[in-house]
VONULUM-715268 format. One record per residue: residue number from 1; residue in three letters; x negated, y negated, z of N, C-alpha, C in turn. Coordinates in steps of 0.1 Angstrom, whole numbers, plus 5000, padded with zeros to 4 digits. Last residue first. Layout:
N
SITE   num   residuo    n_X    n_Y    n_Z   ca_X   ca_Y   ca_Z    c_X    c_Y    c_Z
SITE   NUM       ALA      X      Y      Z      X      Y      Z      X      Y      Z
...
END
This chain:
162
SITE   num   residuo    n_X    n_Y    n_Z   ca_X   ca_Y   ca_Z    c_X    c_Y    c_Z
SITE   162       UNK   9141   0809   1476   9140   0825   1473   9125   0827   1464
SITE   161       UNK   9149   0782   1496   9144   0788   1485   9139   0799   1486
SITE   160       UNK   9157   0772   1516   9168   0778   1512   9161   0779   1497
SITE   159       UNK   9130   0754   1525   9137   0759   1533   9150   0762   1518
SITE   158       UNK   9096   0757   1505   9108   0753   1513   9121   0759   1516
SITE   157       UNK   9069   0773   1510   9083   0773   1503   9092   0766   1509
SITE   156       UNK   9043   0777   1522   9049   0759   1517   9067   0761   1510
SITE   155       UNK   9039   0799   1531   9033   0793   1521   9036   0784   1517
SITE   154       UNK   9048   0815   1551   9040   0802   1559   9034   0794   1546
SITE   153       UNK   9082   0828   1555   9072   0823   1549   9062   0815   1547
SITE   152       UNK   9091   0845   1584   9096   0832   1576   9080   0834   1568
SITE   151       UNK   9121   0865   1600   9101   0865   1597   9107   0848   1580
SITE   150       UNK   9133   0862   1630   9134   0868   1618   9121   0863   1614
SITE   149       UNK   9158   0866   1658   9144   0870   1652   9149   0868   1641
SITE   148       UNK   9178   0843   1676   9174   0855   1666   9165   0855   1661
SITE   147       UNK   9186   0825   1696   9175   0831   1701   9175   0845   1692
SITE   146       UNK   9204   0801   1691   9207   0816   1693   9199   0827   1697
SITE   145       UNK   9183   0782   1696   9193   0778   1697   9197   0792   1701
SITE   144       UNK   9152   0788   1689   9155   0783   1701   9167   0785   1707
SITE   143       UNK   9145   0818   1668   9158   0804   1666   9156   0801   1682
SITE   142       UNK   9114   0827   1665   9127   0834   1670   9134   0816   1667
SITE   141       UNK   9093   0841   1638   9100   0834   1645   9111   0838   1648
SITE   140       UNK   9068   0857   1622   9079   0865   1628   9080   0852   1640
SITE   139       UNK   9051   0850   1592   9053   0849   1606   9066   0851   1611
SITE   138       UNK   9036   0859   1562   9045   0853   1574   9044   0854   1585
SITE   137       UNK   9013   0858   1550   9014   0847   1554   9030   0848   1558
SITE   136       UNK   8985   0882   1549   8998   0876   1544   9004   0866   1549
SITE   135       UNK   8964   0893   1563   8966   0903   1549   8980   0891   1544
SITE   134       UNK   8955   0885   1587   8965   0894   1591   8968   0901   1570
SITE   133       UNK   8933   0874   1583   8933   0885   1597   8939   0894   1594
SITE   132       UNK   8935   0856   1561   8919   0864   1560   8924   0874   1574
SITE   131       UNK   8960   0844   1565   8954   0856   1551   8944   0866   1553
SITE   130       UNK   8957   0834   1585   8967   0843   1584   8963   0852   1575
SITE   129       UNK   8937   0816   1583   8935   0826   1593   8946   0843   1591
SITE   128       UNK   8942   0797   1568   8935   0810   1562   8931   0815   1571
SITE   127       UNK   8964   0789   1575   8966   0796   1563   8957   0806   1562
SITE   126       UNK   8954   0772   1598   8958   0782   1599   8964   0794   1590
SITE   125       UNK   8937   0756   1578   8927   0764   1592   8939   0770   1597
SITE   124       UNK   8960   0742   1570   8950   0748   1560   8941   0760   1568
SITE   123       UNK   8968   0728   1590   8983   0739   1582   8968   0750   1574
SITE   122       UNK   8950   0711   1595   8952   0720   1607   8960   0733   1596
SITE   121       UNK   8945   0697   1572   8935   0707   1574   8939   0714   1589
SITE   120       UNK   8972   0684   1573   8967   0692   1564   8960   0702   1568
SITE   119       UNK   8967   0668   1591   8979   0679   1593   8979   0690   1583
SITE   118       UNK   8950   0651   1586   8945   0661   1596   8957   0668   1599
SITE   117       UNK   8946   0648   1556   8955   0642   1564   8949   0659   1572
SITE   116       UNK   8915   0650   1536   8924   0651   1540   8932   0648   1550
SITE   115       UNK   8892   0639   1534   8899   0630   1531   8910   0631   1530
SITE   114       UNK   8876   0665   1536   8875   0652   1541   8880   0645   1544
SITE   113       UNK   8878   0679   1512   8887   0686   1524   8886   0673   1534
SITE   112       UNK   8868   0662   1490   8881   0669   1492   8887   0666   1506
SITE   111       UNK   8837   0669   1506   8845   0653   1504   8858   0655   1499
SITE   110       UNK   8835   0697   1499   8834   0695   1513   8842   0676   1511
SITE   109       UNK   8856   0703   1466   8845   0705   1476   8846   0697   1490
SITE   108       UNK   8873   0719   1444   8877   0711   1456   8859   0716   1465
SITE   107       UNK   8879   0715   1414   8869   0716   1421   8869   0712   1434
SITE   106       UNK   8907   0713   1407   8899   0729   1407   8888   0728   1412
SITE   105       UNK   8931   0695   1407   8919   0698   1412   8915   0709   1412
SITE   104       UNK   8958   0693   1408   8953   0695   1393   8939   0696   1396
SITE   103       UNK   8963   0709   1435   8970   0703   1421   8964   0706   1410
SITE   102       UNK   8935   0727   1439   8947   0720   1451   8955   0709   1439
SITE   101       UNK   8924   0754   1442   8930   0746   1433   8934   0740   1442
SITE   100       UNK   8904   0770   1458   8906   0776   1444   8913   0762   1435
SITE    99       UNK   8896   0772   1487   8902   0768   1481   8899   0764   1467
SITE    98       UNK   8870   0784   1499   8885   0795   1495   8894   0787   1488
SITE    97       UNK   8853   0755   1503   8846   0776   1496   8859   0784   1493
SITE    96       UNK   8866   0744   1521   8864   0741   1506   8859   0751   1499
SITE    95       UNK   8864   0757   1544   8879   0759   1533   8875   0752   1521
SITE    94       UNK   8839   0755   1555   8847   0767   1550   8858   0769   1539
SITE    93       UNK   8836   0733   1555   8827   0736   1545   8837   0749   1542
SITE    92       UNK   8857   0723   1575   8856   0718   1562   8846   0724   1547
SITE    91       UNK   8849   0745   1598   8860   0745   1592   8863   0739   1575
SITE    90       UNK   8822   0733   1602   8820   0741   1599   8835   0748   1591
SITE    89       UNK   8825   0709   1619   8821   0701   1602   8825   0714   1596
SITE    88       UNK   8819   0714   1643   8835   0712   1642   8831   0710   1628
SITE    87       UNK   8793   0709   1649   8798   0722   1650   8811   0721   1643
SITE    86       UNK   8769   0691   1634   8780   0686   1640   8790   0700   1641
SITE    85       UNK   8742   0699   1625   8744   0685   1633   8761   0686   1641
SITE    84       UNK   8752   0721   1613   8744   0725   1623   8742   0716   1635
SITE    83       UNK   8773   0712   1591   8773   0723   1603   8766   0721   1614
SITE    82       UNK   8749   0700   1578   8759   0695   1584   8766   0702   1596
SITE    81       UNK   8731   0725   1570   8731   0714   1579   8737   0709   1584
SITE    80       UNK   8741   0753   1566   8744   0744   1562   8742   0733   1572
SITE    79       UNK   8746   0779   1582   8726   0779   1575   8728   0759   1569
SITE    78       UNK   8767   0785   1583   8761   0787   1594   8746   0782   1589
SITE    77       UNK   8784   0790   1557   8783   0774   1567   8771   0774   1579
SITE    76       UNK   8776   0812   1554   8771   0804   1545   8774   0788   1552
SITE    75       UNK   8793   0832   1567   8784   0834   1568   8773   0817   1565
SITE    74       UNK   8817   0831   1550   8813   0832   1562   8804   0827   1568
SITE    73       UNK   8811   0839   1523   8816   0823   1527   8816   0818   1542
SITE    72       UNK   8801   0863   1527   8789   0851   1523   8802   0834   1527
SITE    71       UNK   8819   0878   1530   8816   0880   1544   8804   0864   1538
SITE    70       UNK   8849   0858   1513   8843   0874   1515   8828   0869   1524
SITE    69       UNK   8886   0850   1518   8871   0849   1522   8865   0858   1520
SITE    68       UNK   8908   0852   1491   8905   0854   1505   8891   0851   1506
SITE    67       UNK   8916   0816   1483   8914   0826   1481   8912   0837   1495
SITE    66       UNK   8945   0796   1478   8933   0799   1484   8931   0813   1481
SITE    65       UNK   8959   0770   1459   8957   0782   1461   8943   0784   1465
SITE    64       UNK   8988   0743   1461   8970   0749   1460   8971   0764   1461
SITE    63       UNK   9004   0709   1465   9005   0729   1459   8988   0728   1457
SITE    62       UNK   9000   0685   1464   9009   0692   1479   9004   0710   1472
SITE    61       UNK   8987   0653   1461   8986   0667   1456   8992   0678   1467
SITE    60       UNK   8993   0621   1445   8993   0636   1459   8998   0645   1451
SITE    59       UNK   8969   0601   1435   8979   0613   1429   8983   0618   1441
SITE    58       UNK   8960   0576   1437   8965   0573   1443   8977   0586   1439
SITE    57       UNK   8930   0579   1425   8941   0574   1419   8953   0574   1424
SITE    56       UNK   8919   0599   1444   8915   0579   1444   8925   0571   1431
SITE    55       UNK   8945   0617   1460   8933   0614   1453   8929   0603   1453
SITE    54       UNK   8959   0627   1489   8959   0619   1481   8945   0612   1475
SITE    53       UNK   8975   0661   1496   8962   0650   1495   8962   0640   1483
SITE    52       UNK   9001   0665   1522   8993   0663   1507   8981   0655   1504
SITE    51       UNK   9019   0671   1537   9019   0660   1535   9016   0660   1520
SITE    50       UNK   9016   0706   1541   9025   0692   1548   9029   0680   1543
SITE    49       UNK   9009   0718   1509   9007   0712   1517   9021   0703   1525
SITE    48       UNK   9020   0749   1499   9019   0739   1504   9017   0733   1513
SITE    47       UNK   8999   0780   1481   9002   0773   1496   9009   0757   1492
SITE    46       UNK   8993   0808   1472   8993   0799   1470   9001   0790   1482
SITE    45       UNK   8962   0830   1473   8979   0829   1481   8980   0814   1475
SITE    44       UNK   8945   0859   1458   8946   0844   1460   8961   0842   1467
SITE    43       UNK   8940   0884   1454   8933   0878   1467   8932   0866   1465
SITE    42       UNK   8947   0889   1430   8957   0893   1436   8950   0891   1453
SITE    41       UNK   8952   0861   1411   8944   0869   1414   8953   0875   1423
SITE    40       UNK   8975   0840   1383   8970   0840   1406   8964   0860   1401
SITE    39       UNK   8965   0832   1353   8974   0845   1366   8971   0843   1373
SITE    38       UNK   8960   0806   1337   8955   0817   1342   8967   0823   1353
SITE    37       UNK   8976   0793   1316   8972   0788   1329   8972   0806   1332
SITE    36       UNK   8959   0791   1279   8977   0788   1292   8969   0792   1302
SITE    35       UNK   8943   0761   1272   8943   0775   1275   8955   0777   1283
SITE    34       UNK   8951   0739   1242   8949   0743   1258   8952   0760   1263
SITE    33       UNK   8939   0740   1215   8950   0744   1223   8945   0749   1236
SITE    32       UNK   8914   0717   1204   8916   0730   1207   8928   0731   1217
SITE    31       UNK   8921   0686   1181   8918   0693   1197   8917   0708   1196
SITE    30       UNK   8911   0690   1152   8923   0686   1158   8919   0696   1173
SITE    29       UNK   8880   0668   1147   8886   0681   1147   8902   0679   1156
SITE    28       UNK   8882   0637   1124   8885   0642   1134   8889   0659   1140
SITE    27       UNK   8866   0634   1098   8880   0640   1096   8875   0643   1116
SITE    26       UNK   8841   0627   1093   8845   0629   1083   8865   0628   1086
SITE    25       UNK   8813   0605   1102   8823   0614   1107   8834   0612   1097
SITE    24       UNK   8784   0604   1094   8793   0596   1093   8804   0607   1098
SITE    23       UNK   8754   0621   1106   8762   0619   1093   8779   0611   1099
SITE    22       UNK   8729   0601   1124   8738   0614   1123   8750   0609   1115
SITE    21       UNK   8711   0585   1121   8706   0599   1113   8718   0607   1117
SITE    20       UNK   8723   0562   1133   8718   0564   1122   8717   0571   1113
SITE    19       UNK   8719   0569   1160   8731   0572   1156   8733   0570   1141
SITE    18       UNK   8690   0577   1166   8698   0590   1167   8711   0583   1158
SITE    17       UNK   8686   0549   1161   8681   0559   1155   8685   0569   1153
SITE    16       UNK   8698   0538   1186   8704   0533   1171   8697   0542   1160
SITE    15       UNK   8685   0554   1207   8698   0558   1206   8700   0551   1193
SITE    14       UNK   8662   0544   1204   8665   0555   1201   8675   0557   1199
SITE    13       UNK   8665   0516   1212   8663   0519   1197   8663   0532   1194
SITE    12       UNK   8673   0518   1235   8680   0511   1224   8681   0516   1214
SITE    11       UNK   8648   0529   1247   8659   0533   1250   8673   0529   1237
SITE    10       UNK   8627   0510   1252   8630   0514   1238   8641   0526   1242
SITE     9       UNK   8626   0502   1280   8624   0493   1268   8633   0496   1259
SITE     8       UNK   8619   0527   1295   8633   0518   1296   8636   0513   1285
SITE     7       UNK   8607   0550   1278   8606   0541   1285   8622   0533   1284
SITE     6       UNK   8607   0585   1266   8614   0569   1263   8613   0561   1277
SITE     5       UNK   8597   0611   1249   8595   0606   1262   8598   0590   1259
SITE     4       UNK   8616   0639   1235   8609   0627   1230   8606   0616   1249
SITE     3       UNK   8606   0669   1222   8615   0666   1230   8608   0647   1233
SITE     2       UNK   8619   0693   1193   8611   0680   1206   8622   0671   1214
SITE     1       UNK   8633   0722   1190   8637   0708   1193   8626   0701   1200
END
């Protein structure tokens, strides 16, 4: 394939050239069948959000899945500038590295985790303390009222769901 060098100018004319020399479209291909939706890994947890993050379309997004950390995600904020200007920045770089999905978003990076509701990224910086310390996400609560033990699920399930 050459490769062709174009000035502002004639930018036009290439493109009406390229569209020229390519053959008239015959028959639309019929889409390709969506891939069905991959299996959670068995070092991924899935999570809701408090609130939710709300996209620039105005979507909220409440369900995600994190991964566990391995020792480079760690490690990898520490050499990152931002980080280095601003110590507290180091939580945001982190969880955008373990977070896997957050709705229909799969690319969650550091401007994501940003523009999240600071109830979020507190629930989020404790999710993945739970995962990455302790291996799982409950927690062993006592009732104020009657004062009984029992263990609850920290992954967004809501209350009288199995």
């Amino acid at each position: 394939m050459r490769r062709r060098t174009v000035s502002g100018g004639g930018l036009e004319e290439v493109l009406d050239s390229l569209a020229a020399a390519a053959p008239a479209p015959t028959e639309a291909p019929a889409p390709a069948p969506a891939p069905p939706p991959a299996a959670r890994r068995p070092d991924e947890f899935d999570f809701e959000l408090p609130r939710g993050y709300v996209d620039d379309e105005g979507r909220t997004h409440r369900t995600g899945t994190m991964r566990l950390a391995t020792a480079r995600d760690e490690l990898r904020p520490q050499i990152d500038l931002r980080v280095k200007e601003n110590p507290a920045y180091l939580s945001v770089v982190l969880l955008s590295q373990v977070i896997t999905r957050l709705g229909t978003i799969t690319d969650v990076h550091a401007g994501v985790v940003e523009r999240m509701y600071a109830t979020d990224v507190a629930f989020l910086q404790d999710f993945y303390r739970r995962i990455n310390s302790e291996g799982h996400t409950h927690a062993a609560v006592t009732c104020p009222l009657c004062q009984g033990s029992f263990e609850v699920d920290l992954s967004g399930e809501r209350l009288g769901e199995s």
